[in-house]
C-alpha positions as CSV (number, residue, x, y, z in Angstrom):
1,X,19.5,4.1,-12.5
2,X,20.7,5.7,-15.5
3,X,21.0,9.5,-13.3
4,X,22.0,7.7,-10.2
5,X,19.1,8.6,-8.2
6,X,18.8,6.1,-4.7
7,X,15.9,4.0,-5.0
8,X,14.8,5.8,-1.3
9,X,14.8,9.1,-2.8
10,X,12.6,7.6,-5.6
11,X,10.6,6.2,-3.0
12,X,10.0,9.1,-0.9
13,X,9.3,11.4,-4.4
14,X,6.5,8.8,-5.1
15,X,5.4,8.9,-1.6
16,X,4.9,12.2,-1.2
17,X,2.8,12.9,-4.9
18,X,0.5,10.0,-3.5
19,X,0.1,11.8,-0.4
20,X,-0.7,15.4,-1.8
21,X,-3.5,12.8,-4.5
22,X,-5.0,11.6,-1.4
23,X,-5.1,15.1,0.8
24,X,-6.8,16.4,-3.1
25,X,-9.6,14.9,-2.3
26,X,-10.8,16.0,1.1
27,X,-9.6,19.4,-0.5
28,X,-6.2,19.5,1.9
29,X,-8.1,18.5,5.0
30,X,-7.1,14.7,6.2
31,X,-8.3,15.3,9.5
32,X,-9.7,12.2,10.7
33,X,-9.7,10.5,7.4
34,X,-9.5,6.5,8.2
35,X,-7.0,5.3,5.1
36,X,-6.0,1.8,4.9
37,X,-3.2,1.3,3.4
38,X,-1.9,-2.8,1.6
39,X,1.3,-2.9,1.4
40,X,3.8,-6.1,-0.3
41,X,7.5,-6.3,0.7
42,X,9.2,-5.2,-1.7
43,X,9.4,-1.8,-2.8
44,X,5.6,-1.1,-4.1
45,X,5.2,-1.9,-0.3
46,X,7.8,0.5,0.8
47,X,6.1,3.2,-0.9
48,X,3.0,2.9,0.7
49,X,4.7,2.9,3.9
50,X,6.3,6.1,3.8
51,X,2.9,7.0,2.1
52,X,1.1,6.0,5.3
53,X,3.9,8.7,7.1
54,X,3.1,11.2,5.3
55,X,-1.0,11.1,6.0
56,X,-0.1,10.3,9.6
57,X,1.9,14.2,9.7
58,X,-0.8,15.4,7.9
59,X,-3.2,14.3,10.3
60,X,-4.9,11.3,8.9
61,X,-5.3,8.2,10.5
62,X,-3.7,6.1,8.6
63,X,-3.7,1.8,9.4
64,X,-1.0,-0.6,7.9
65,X,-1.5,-4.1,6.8
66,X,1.7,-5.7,5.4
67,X,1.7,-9.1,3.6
68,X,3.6,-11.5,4.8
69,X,6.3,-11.2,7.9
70,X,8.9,-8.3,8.7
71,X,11.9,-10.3,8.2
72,X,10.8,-10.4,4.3
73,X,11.2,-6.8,4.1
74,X,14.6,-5.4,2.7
75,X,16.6,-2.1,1.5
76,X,14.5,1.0,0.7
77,X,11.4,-0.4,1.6
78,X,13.1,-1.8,5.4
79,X,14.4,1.7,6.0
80,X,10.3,3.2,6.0
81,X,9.5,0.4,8.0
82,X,11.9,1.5,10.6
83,X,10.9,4.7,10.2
84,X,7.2,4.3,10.7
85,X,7.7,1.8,13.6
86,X,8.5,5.3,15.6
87,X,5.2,6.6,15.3
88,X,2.1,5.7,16.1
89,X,0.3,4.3,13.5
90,X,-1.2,0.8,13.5
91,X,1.1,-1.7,11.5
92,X,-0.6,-5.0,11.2
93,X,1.3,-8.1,9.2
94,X,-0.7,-10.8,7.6
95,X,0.9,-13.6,6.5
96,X,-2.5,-15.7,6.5
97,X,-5.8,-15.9,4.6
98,X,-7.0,-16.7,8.3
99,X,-4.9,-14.1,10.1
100,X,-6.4,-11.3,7.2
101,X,-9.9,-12.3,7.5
102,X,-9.8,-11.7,11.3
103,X,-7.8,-8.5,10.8
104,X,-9.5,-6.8,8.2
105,X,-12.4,-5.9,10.0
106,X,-10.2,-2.9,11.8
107,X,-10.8,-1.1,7.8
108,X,-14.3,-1.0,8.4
109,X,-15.4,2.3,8.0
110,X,-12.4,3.7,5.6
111,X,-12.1,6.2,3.6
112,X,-10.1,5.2,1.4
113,X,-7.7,2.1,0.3
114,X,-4.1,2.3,-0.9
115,X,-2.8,-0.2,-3.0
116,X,0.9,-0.8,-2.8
117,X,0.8,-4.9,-2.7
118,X,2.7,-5.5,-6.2
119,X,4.5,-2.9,-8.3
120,X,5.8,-2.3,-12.0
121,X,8.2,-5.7,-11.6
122,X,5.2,-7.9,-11.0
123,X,5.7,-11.6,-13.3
124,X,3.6,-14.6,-11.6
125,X,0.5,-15.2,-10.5
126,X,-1.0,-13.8,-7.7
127,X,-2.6,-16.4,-5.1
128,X,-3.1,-17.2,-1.5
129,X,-3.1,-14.0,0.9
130,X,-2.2,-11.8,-2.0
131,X,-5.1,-13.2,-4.0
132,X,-7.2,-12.7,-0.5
133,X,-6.3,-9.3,-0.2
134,X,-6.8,-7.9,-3.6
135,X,-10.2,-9.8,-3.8
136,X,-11.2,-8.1,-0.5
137,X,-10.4,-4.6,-2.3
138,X,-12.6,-5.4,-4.9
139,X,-15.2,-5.7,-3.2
140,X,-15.6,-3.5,-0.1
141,X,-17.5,-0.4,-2.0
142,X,-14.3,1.6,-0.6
143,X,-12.0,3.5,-3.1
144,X,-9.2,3.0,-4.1
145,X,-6.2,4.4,-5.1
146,X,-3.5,2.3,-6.4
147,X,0.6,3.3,-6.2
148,X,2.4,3.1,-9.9
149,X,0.2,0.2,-11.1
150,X,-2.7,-1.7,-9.8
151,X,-1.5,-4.7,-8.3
152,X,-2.0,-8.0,-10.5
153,X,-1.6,-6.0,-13.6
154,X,1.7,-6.8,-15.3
155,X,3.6,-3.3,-16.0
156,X,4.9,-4.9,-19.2
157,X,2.2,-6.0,-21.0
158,X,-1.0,-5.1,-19.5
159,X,-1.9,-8.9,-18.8
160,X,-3.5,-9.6,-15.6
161,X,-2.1,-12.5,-13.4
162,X,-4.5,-14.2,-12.3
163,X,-6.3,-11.3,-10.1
164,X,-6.2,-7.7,-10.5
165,X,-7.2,-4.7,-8.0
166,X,-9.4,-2.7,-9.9
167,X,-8.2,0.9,-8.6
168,X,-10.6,4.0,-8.9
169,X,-7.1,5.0,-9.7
């Protein structure tokens, strides 16, 4: 704010580092790498989505799950949405704990998981499909790499709210 910098250019910025982290570690090859990638609406979400671009050009295979509906999503994060709607990569929105336990089963057999549910601004408790998904993370013996902060944990303080994704990093 204080340099004027739009919040897409930040976006993009933070995109593209996550992207060169993740090609790191199949030493520049994504080539058939299977990355699933949680995204929120807000812009933690919107990050991951232009993320999820990014390994698509680089030929990854990357698959979207977004919490909660498309009318939720605004500004920066909005304009990756519309972006990745163009190409084709598997956008899926969960709005549900039902819908995401049927759903989740297409992230069998991933590489890798990217975290972009809650961001930095995060300041109530997490529950419901958020809760769901974070809790899923934990538990499905696939890394993951969490964007800014790992969602739950409050970029303040450190406290947890209520449930935390525990981020290989």
């Amino acid at each position: 704010r204080e340099f004027g910098i739009p919040g897409v250019v930040l976006m993009e910025n933070a995109a593209l580092r996550v992207a060169d982290r993740i090609q790191q570690r199949w030493e520049g090859n994504l080539e058939g790498k299977k990355v699933g990638i949680l995204c929120g609406p807000g812009n933690n979400g919107g990050d991951g989505l232009a993320v999820a671009r990014h390994l698509f050009q680089r030929g990854g295979f990357p698959m979207v799950f977004i919490m909660g509906n498309r009318e939720k999503i605004k500004g920066d994060a909005l304009i990756n949405l519309n972006i990745l709607e163009r190409l084709p990569v598997d956008i899926s929105y969960v709005q549900t704990i039902e819908e995401w336990t049927k759903k989740k089963v297409k992230l069998q057999g991933s590489h890798l998981l990217v975290d972009s549910l809650f961001g930095t601004g995060l300041s109530r408790r997490i529950e419901g499909i958020g809760a769901a998904m974070i809790e899923w993370m934990n538990v499905s013996h696939i890394p993951v790499l969490s964007v800014d902060i790992p969602s739950g944990v409050d970029g303040r303080t450190g406290a947890i709210w209520g449930t935390a994704v525990m981020a290989e990093e």
